[in-house]
GULO-322606 format. One record per residue (C-alpha): residue in one letter; x, z, y. Coordinates in steps of 0.001 Angstrom, whole numbers, plus 524288, in hexadecimal, padded with zeros to 5 digits. Example, Ala and Ser with C-alpha at 12.3 -4.5 7.8 and 13.67 -1.06 7.14 Angstrom:
<rs>
A8300C81E787EE6C S8356681BE47FBDC 
</rs>
This chain:
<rs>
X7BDDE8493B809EC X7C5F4846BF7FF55 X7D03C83A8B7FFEC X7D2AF8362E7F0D7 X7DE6782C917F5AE X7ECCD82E2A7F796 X7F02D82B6D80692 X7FE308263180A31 X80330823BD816D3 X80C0D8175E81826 X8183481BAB813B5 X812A782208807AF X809ED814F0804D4 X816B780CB5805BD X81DAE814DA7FCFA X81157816C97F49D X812C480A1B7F1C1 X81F498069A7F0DE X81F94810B07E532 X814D6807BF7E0B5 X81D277FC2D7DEE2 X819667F5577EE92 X824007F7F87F716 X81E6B7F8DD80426 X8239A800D68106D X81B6D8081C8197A X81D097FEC282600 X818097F16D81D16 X80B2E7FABD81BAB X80B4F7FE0482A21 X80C677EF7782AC1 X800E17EBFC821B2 X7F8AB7F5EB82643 X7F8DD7EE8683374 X7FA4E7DF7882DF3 X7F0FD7E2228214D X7F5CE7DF928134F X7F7F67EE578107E X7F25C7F82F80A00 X7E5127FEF980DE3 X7E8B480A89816FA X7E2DC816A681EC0 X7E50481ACA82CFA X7E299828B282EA9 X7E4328288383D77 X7F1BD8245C83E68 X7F51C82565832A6 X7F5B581A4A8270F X7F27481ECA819BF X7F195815A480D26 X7EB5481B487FFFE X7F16E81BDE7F339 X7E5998123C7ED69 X7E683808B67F997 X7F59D806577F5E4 X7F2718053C7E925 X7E8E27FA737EA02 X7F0AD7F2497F69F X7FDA27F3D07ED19 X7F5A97EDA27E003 X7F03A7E3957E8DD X7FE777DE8B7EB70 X7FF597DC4D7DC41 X800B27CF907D880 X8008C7C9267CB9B X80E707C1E07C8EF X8099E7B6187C4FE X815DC7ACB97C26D X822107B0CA7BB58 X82AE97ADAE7C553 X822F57B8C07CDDF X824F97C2297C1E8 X834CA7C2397C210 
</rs>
């Protein structure tokens, strides 16, 4: 079996995409993975792994559209 995606556990994720612009820390994912708003993730047994493509997607879905020009200063 061959797995095509990137895997990251929390810490990476948060820093994966912080470097993409989002800052997030590790603990608000812990939080979201428990409350719901976050990004799609993977338990391995214990463990909590989020893929490359699944951050991706959660962090464009956060994109918004400024729509005024005070929002734009």
């Amino acid at each position: 079996m061959t797995i095509s995606h990137q895997y990251l556990d929390r810490k990476a994720a948060a820093e994966w995409l912080t470097a993409c612009g989002l800052t997030i820390k590790a603990s608000t994912l812990a939080k979201m993975m428990t409350v719901g708003g976050g990004p799609r993730a993977t338990k391995w047994g214990r463990l909590v792994r989020y893929a490359e493509s699944d951050l991706e997607a959660w962090a464009a879905g956060r994109l918004r559209v400024v729509t005024s020009s005070s929002e734009a200063a």
